[in-house]
C-alpha positions in Angstrom: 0.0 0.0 0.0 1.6 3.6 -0.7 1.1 6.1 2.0 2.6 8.9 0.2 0.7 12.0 1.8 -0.1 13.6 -1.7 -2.3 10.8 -2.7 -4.5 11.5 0.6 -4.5 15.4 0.0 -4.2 15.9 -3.6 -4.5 13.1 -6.2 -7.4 11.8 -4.2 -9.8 15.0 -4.7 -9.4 14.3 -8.6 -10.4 10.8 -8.5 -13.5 11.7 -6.3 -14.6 14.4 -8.6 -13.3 17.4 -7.3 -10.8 18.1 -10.3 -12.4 21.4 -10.9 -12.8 22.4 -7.4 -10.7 25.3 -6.3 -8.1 24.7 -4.0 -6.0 27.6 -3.7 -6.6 31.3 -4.5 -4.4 33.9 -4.2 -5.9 37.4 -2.5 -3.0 39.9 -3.7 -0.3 39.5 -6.5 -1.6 38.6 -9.9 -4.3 36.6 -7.6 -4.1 33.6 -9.4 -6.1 30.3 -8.6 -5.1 26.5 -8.8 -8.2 24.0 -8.7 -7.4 20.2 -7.3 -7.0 19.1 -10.8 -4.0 21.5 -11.7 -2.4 20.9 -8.1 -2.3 17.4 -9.0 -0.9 18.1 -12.6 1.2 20.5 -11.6 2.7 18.7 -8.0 3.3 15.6 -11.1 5.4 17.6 -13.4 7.3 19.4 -10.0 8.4 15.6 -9.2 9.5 15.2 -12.5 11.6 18.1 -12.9 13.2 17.5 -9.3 14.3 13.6 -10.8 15.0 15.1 -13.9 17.6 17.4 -12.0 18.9 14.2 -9.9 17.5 14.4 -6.8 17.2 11.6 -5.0 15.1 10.5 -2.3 15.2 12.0 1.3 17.0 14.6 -0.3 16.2 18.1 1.4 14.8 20.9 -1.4 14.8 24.1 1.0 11.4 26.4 0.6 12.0 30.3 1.2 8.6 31.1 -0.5 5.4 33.4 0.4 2.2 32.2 1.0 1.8 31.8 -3.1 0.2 29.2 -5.3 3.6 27.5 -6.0 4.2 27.0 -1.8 1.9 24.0 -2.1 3.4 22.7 -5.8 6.7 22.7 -4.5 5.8 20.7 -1.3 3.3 18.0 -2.1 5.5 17.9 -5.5 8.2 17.2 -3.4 6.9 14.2 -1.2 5.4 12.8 -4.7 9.2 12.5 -5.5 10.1 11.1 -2.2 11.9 14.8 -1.6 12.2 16.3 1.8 10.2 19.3 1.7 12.3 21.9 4.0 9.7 25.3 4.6 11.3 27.8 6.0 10.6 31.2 7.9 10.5 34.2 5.3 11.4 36.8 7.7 15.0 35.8 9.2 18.5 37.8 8.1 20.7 35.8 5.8 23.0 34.9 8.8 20.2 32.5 9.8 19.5 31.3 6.6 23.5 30.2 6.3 23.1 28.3 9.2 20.0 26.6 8.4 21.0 26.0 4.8 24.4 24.7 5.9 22.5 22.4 9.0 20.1 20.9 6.5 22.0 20.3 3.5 19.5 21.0 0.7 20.6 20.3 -3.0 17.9 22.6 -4.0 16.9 25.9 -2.8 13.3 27.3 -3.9 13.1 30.7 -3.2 10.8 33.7 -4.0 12.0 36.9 -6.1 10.6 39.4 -3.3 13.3 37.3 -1.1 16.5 36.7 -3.1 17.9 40.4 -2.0 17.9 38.7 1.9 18.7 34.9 0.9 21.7 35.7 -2.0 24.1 36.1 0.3 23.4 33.1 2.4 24.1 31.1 -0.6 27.9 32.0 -1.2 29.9 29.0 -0.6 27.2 26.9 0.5 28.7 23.2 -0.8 25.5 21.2 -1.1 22.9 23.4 -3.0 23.2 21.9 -6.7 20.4 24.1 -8.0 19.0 27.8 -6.9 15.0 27.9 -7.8 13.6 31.3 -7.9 9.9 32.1 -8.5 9.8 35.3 -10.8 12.5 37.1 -12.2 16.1 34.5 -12.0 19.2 36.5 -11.4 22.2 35.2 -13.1 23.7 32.1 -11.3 20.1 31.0 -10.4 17.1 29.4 -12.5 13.7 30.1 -13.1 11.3 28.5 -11.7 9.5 28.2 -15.0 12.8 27.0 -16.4 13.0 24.4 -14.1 10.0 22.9 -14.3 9.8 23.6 -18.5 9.1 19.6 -19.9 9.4 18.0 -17.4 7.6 14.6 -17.1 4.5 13.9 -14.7 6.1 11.8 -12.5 3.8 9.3 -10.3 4.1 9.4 -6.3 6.9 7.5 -5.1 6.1 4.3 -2.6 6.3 5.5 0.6 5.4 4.7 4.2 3.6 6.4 6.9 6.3 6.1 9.3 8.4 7.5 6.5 10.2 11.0 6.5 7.8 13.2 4.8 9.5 16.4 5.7 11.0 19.3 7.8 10.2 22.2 10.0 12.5 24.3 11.5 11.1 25.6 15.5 10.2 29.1 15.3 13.4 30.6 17.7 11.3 31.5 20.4 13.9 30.1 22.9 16.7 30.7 20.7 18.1 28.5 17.5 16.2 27.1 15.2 16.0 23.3 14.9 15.2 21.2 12.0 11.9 18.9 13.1 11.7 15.7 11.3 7.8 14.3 10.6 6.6 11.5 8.4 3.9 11.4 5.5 1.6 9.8 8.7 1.4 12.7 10.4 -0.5 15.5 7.7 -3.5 13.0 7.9 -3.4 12.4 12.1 -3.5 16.1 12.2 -6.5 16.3 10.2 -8.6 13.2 11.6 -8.2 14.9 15.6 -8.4 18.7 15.5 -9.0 19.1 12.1 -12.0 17.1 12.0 -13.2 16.5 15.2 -12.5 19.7 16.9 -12.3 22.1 13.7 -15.4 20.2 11.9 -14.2 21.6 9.0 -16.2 20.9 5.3 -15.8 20.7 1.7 -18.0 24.2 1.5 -15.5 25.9 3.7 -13.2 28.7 2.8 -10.1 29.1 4.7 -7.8 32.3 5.3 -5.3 31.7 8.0 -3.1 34.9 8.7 -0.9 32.3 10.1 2.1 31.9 7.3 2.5 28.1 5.5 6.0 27.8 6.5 5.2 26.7 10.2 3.1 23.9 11.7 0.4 25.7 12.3 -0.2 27.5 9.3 0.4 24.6 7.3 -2.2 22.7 8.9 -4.5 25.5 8.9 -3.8 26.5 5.0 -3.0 22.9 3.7 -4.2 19.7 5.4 -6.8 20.8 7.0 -8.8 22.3 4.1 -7.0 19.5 1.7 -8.4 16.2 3.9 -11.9 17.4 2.8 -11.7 19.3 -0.6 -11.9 22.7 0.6 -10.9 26.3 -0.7 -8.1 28.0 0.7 -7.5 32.2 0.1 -3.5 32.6 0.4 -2.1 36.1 0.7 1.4 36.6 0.4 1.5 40.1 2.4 2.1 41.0 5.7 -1.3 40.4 7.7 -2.2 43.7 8.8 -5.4 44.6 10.2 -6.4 46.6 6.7 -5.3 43.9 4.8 -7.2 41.1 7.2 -10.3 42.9 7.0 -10.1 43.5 3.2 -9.7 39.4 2.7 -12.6 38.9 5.0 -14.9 41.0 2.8 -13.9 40.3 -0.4 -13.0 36.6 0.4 -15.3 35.7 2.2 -13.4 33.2 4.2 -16.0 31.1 6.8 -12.6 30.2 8.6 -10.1 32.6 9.9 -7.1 31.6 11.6 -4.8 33.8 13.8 -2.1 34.1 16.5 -2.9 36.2 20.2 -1.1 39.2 18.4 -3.2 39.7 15.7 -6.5 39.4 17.5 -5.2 41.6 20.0 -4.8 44.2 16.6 -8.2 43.4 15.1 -10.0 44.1 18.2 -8.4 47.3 18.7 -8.9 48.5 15.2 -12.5 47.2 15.1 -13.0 48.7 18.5 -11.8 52.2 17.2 -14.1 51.9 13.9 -17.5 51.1 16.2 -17.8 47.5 14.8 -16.9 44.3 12.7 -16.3 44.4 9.0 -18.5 42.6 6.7 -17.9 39.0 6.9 -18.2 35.3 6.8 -16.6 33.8 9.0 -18.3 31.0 11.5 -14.8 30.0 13.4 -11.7 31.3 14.5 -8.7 29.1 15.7 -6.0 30.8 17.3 -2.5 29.0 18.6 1.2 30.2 18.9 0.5 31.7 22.6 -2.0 31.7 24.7 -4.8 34.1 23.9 -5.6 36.5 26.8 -9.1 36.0 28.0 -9.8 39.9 27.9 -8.9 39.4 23.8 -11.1 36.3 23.3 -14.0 38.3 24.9 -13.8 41.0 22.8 -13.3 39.4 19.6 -16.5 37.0 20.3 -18.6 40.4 21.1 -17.6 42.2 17.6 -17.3 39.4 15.4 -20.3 37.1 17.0 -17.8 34.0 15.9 -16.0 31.9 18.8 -12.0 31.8 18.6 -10.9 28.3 19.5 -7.8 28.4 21.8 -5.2 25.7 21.4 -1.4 24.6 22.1 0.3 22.8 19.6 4.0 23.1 18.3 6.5 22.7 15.4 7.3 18.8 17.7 4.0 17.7 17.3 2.4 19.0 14.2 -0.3 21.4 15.4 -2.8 21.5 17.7 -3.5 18.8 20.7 -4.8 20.7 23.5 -7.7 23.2 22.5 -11.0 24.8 23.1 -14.4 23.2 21.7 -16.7 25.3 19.2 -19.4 25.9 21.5 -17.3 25.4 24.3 -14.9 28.5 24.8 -13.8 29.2 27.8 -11.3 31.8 27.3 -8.2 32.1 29.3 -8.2 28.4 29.3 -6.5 26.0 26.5 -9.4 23.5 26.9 -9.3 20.0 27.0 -6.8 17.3 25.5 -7.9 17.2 21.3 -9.3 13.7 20.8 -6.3 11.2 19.9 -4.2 12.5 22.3 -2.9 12.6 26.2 -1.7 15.1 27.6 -0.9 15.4 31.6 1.5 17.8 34.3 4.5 16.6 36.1 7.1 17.9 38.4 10.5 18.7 38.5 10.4 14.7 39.5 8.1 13.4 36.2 5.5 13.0 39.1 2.2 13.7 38.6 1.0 17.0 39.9 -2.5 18.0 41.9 -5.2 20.1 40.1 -4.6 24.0 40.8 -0.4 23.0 41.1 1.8 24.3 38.2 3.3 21.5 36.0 5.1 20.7 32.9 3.1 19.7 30.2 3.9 16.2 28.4 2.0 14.8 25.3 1.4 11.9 23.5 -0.6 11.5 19.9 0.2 10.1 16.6 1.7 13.5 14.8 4.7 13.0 17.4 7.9 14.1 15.3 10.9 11.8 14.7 13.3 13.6 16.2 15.5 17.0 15.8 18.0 16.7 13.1 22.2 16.5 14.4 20.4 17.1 17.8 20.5 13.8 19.4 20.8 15.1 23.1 17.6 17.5 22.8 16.1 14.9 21.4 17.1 12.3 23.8 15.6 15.3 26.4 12.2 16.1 24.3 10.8 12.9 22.9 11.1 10.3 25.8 9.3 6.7 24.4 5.4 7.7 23.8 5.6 11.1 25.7 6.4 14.6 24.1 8.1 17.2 26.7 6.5 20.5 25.6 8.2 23.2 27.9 5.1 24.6 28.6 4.2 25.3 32.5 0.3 24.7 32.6 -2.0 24.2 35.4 -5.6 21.9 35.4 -8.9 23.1 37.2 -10.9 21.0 38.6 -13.2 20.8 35.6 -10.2 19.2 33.5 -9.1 22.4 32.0 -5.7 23.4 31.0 -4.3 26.8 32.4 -1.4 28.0 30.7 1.6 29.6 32.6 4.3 30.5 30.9 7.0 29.0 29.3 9.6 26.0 31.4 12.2 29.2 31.2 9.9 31.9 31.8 8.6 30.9 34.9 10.2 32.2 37.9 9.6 32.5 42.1 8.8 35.5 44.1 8.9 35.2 47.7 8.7 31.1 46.7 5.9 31.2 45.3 5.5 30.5 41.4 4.7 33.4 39.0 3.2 33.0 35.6 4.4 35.5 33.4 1.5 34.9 31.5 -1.3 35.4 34.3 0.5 38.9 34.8 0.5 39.6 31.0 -3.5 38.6 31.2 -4.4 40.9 33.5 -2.3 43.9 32.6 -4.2 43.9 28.7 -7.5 43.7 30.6 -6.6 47.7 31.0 -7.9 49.3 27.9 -4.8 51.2 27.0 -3.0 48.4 27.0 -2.5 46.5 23.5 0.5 43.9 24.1 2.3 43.1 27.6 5.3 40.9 28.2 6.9 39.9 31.7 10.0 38.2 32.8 12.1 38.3 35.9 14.3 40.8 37.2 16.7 40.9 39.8 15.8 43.8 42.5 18.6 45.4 44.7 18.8 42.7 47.0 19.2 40.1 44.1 15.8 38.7 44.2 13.5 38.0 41.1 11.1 40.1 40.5 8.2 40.8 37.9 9.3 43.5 35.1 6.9 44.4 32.6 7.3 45.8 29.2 3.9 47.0 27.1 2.8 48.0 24.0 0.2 50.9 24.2 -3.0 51.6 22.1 -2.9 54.6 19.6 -3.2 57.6 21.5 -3.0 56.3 25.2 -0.9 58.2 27.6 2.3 56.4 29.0 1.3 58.2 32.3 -0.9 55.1 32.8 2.0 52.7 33.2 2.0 53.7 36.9 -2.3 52.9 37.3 -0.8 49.3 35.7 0.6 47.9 39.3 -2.1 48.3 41.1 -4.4 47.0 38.7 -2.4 43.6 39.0 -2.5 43.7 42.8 -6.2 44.3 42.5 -7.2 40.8 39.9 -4.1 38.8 41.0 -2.3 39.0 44.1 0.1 41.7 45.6 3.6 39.8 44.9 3.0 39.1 41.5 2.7 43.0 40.2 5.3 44.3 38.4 8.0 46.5 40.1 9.3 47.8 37.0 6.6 49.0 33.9 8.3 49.9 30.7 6.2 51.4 27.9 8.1 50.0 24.4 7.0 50.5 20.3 6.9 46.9 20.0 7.9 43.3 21.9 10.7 41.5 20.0 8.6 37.9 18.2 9.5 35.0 15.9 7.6 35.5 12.6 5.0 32.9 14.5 3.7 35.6 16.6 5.7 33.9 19.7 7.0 36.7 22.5 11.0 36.0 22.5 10.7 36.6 26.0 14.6 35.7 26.6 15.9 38.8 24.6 13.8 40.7 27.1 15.5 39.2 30.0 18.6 39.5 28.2 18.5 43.2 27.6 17.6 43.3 24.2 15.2 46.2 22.3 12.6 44.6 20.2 
């Protein structure tokens, strides 16, 4: 039996009559659109020019592309010819994309023009990249895309296995270097039979916009198998999501899906809040991941949009989502319940199990579980341990069964002994209605002892005065000792391209 993943996602749809169904349509650029039928044409003839070119399976072929119709060409086309798809992050310096290059050995690079200024010099030297692929406009020394592909034959799907390597992700930085994540062609589909469909209960009619990039787990799920496992449409948009731009898809798109990161929502609802209402829309769900979304946020959102935003906690490790909120079951502040297919439970310092209403690490087990970290046998060694998943997230459980998150494994900190959660801090500083974003991490007082410090992001217009209302405020909803004793007002918190607070340059000094 071949498992290849682009016979579930894409051939599949043509043989049960959804040739001429759209698939993916593009909502800036030339706004181009690519129906099931071409994707399967086209993902053929992508496998054929990679063979053609001699690459051989489990080979990696690097992806620096925008959310654009060839993102998913170049990937399914890719696992069709037993290629290891390697998506990465369009917003790092070339530094980064040297050492990620370098780690993961690609013999082909597929890059966007819009991106070659930044990747170019990441390129010189590199000893294993056979063949430069850019989309648009080829500088010398590189090929066209068009080029590339130009005769090639449709090339079948290779053979493959579930438990075979499918391809890579590279984790989002939020703790510091990237590392390459290795799944197999099994895991697309386990995403989509849990939270895609039994959480999501996404349909063929849907329409799909996730501000969420492709490059990471998340937005891959939410832009590709998700939508893909039932024949739906996806809108791509290669631009930055701004709120202008987020609202403009919604109303001309229509999308009945939309999915986001804490950040953004946290924009929309300030935007919508200073125009008197929600733009004109379509949208039935929201999913939102990355970081925890801040109750206040969820609230808001829900009132101006009249559609829920389900909560989760996934990562790049295992896929996407497998601890969420149910549609029709929000309760916000809270990560929900354990998706079906999975396990999740809170441990100790001792991998003992810890009481309801105690801080814990969470662990998870499911079927998207990756492989392992590429050259990074000791983390691995530390992360995946048999069945269980360490996540390095500190969470507690109420006694209703839900998950409350808490920070970070190396955000959390003690103040007079007791726990902190720079999270809870962060929750109820945003609850103030100047307040847009809010981070906090330790700092050392004059006696040496950790402390909370918190930097924040204000609304247009609000007056930094009312960083000094902000410590009381905290006192007030969650305890004197856990205010913060130091409130810095700051243009913008330093973020992974995921959305993810980099909480460690903050405690390290660093402006955003």
């Amino acid at each position: 039996m071949n498992s290849n993943a682009a016979l579930y996602f894409v051939d599949r749809h043509v043989a049960e009559g959804r040739a001429d169904k759209p698939a993916f349509r593009e909502a800036d650029g030339e706004r181009r659109s690519l129906t099931y039928g071409q994707l399967s044409e086209e993902t053929a003839k992508f496998a054929g020019a990679l063979t053609r070119h001699g690459v051989r399976r489990e080979e990696r072929v690097a992806m620096i592309l925008r959310d654009q119709i060839e993102f998913p060409v170049v990937f399914w086309g890719a696992l069709k010819a037993g290629a290891i798809p390697v998506p990465l992050n369009t917003l790092l310096a070339a530094p980064v994309y040297e050492a990620i290059l370098a780690d993961s050995r690609a013999s082909i690079l597929v890059v966007s023009q819009e991106m070659w200024p930044t990747v170019a010099p990441a390129t010189e030297g590199n000893p294993f990249l056979r063949a430069i692929v850019v989309v648009g406009e080829a500088p010398e020394g590189t090929e066209s895309y068009q080029a590339f592909t130009a005769g090639a034959p449709s090339m079948e799907p290779v053979v493959a296995h579930d438990d075979e390597l499918a391809f890579w992700l590279y984790s989002s930085g939020s703790t510091g270097t990237p590392k390459g994540v290795r799944h197999v062609h099994g895991s697309l589909k386990a995403t989509a039979d849990t939270f895609g469909r039994d959480v999501l209960g996404i349909r063929e009619d849907d329409t799909v916009y996730s501000a969420a990039k492709m490059f990471f787990a998340y937005g891959l799920g939410n832009a590709m198998s998700f939508p893909m496992s039932v024949g739906a449409t996806t809108v791509i948009y290669g631009g930055r999501p701004t709120p202008d731009a987020c609202f403009a898809i919604m109303a001309d798109e229509k999308p009945t899906i939309f999915c986001g990161v804490p950040t953004l929502f946290a924009a929309l609802v300030a935007a919508q809040q200073k125009a008197g209402g929600a733009p004109a829309h379509a949208i039935r769900l929201c999913t939102s991941a990355g970081e925890a979304l801040p109750r206040e946020i969820g609230e808001r959102w829900e009132s101006l949009w009249k559609a829920q935003i389900v909560d989760g906690v996934g990562s790049t490790e295992m896929l996407h989502i497998f601890l969420s909120n149910r549609p029709g079951d929000c309760v916000y502040g809270t990560s929900g319940t354990a998706v079906p297919g999975y396990e999740v439970r809170l441990v100790d310092e001792h991998d003992e199990a810890v009481a309801d209403g105690e801080v814990g690490e969470l662990l998870v087990r499911g079927p998207s579980a990756a492989e392992g970290y590429w050259c990074r046998r000791a983390k691995s060694q530390d992360t995946f341990q048999g069945h269980w998943t360490r996540t390095g997230d500190k969470y507690e459980r109420t006694p209703e069964g839900r998950y409350i998150y808490c920070g970070r494994t190396d955000d959390m900190f003690k103040v007079s002994g007791i726990w902190v959660s720079p999270f809870e801090v962060e929750q109820a500083l945003v609850e103030h209605p100047a307040v847009l974003e809010a981070a906090v991490v330790a700092r050392a007082d004059e006696k040496g002892l950790d402390k909370p410090a918190a930097f924040i992001v204000l609304k247009e217009g609000a007056d930094p005065a009312v960083a000094a209302e902000l410590k009381d405020l905290v006192k007030e909803k969650i305890g004197m000792w856990k205010y913060p004793r130091w409130v810095e007002v700051v243009d913008e918190l330093p973020k992974t391209a995921t959305g993810k607070i980099q909480r460690f340059k903050l405690r390290e000094g660093e402006p955003a």
